[in-house]
C-alpha positions in Angstrom: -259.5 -157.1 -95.5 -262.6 -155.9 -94.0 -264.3 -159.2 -94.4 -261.8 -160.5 -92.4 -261.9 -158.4 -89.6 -265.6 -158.7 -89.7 -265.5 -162.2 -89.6 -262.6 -162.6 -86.9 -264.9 -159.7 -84.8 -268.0 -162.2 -85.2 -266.1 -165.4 -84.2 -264.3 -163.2 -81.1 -267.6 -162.4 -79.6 -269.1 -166.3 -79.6 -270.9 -167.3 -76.7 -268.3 -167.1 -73.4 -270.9 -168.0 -71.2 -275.0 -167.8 -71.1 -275.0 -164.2 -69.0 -273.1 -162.9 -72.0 -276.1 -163.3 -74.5 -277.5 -160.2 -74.4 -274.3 -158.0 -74.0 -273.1 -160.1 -77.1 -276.0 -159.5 -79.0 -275.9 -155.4 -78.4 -272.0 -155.9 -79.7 -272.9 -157.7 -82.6 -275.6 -155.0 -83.7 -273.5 -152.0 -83.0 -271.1 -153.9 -85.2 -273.0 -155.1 -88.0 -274.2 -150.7 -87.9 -270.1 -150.2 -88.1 -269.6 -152.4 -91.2 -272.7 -151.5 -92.6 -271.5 -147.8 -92.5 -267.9 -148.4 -93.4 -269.0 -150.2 -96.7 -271.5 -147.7 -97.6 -268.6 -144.9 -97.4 -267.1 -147.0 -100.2 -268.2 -146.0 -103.8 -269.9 -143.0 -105.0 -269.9 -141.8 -101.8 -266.2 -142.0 -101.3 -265.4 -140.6 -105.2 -267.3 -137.5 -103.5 -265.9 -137.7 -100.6 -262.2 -137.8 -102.3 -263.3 -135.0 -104.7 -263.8 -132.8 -102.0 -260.5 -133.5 -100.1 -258.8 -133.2 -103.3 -260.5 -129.4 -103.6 -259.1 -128.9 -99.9 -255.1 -129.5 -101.3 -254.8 -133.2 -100.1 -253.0 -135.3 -103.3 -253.6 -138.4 -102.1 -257.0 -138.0 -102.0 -256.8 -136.5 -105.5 -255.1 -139.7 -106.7 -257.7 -141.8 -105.6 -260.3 -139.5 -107.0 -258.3 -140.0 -110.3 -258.4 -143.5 -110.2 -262.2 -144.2 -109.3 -262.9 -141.6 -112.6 -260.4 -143.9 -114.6 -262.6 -146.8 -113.6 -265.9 -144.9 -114.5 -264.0 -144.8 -118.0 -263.8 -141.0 -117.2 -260.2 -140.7 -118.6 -260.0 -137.1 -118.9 -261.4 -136.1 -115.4 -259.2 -138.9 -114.3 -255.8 -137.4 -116.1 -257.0 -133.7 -114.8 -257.0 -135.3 -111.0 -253.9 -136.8 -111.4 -252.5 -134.0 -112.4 -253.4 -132.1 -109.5 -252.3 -135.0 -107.1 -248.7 -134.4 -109.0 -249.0 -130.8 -108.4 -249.1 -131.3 -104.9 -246.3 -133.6 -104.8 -248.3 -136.7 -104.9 -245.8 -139.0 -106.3 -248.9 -141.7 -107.6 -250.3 -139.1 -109.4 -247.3 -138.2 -111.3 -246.3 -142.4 -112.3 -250.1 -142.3 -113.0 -249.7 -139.4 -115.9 -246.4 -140.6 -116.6 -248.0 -144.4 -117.2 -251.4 -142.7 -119.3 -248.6 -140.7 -121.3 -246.5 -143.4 -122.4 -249.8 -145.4 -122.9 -250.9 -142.6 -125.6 -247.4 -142.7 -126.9 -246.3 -139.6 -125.4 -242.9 -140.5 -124.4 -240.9 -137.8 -123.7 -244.1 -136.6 -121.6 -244.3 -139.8 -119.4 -240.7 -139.6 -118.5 -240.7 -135.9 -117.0 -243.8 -137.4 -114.7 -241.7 -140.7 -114.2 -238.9 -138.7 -113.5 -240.6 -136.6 -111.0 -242.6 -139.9 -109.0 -238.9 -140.9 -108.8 -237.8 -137.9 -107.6 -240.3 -137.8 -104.7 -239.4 -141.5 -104.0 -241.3 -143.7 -105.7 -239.6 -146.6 -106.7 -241.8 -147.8 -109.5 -241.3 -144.6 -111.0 -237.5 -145.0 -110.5 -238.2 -148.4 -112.1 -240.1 -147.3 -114.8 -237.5 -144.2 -116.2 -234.7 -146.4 -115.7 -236.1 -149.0 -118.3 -237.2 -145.9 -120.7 -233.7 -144.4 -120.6 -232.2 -147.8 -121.0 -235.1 -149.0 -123.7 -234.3 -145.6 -125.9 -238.2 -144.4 -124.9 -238.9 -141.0 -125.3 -234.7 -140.6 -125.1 -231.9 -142.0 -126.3 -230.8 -145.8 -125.5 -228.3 -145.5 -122.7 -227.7 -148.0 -120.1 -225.2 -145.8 -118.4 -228.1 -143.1 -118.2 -230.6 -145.6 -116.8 -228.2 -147.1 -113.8 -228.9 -144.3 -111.4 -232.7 -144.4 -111.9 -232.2 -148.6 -111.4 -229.8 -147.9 -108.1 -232.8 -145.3 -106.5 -235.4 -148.2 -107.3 -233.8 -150.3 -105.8 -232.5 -148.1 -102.7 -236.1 -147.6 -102.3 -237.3 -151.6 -102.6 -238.1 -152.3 -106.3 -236.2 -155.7 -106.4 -236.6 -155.1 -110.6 -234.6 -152.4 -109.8 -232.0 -154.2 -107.6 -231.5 -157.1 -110.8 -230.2 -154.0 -113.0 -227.7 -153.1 -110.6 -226.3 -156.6 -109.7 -226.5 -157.5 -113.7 -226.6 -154.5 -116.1 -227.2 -157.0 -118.8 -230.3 -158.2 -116.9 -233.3 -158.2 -119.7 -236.0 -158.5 -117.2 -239.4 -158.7 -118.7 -239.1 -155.4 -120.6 -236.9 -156.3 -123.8 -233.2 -156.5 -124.4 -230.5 -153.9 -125.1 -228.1 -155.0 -127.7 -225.7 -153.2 -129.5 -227.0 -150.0 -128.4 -230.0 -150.0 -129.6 -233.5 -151.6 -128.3 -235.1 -154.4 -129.3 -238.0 -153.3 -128.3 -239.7 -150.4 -130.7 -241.2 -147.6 -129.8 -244.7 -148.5 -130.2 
């Protein structure tokens, strides 16, 4: 996105007339010095910057510190952020712990994060207990269970969501419930 507002800035401040060179060419400099400095807060120097907010009580913040240390492949830094985004009722930080858990097969762990990213309204997390509850992950199989978890998704925009509640049956991508019981093991 900033490329494109770079470029549409460039193209904006073409030549109007010849007694606009110079005050064109200032704009252009002063705005080349703005993206240089806008991409250079990117990176390492954001992580720190993030790291810091994060120490100050801001969960966003500590969310995207969590994820940058995930990318650097430093998964337990990462899990400690997140955890501290969730403490202070960042609800990414929670569907991030609840997604690592159920990634390390700890399922009855992912679902209390899910549970609590859905209770501070975020519809993937919603999204995401509904199919456990439904799926038998971490809990027993119960489509009953799982339809007010689909009906909050989809009150709050997962469309995923809204398919469950039209069609119970719906399988989605995520398996199939028959009889019960999931087809779909607990890996």
């Amino acid at each position: 996105m900033l490329t494109i507002i770079f470029v549409l800035k460039i193209i904006s401040y073409r030549s109007i007339g010849d007694s606009e060179i110079s005050r064109q060419k200032t704009m252009r400099k002063s705005f080349f010095f703005s993206a240089l400095i806008l991409l250079a807060a990117t990176g390492t120097h954001a992580q720190d910057v993030n790291t810091q907010s994060c120490e100050k009580g801001n969960g966003q913040a500590c969310y995207l510190a969590a994820i940058e240390m995930h990318k650097a492949k430093n998964f337990g830094r990462g899990a400690d952020l997140a955890q501290k985004a969730c403490d202070l009722n960042y609800a990414q930080g929670c569907f991030y712990l609840g997604f690592n858990n159920q990634n390390g097969s700890k399922y009855s762990q992912c679902n209390v994060f899910y549970k609590k990213a859905c209770d501070l309204n975020l519809g993937v997390g919603c999204l995401a207990l509904a199919n456990n509850v439904r799926l038998g992950i971490g809990v027993n199989p119960s489509l009953q269970a799982a339809m007010p978890f689909y009906q909050k998704a989809c009150e709050l925009g997962e469309p995923l969501g809204c398919s469950h509640v039209k069609n119970p049956g719906f399988e989605g991508h995520m398996g199939h419930l028959s009889g019960g019981k999931s087809e779909i093991s607990k890996h």
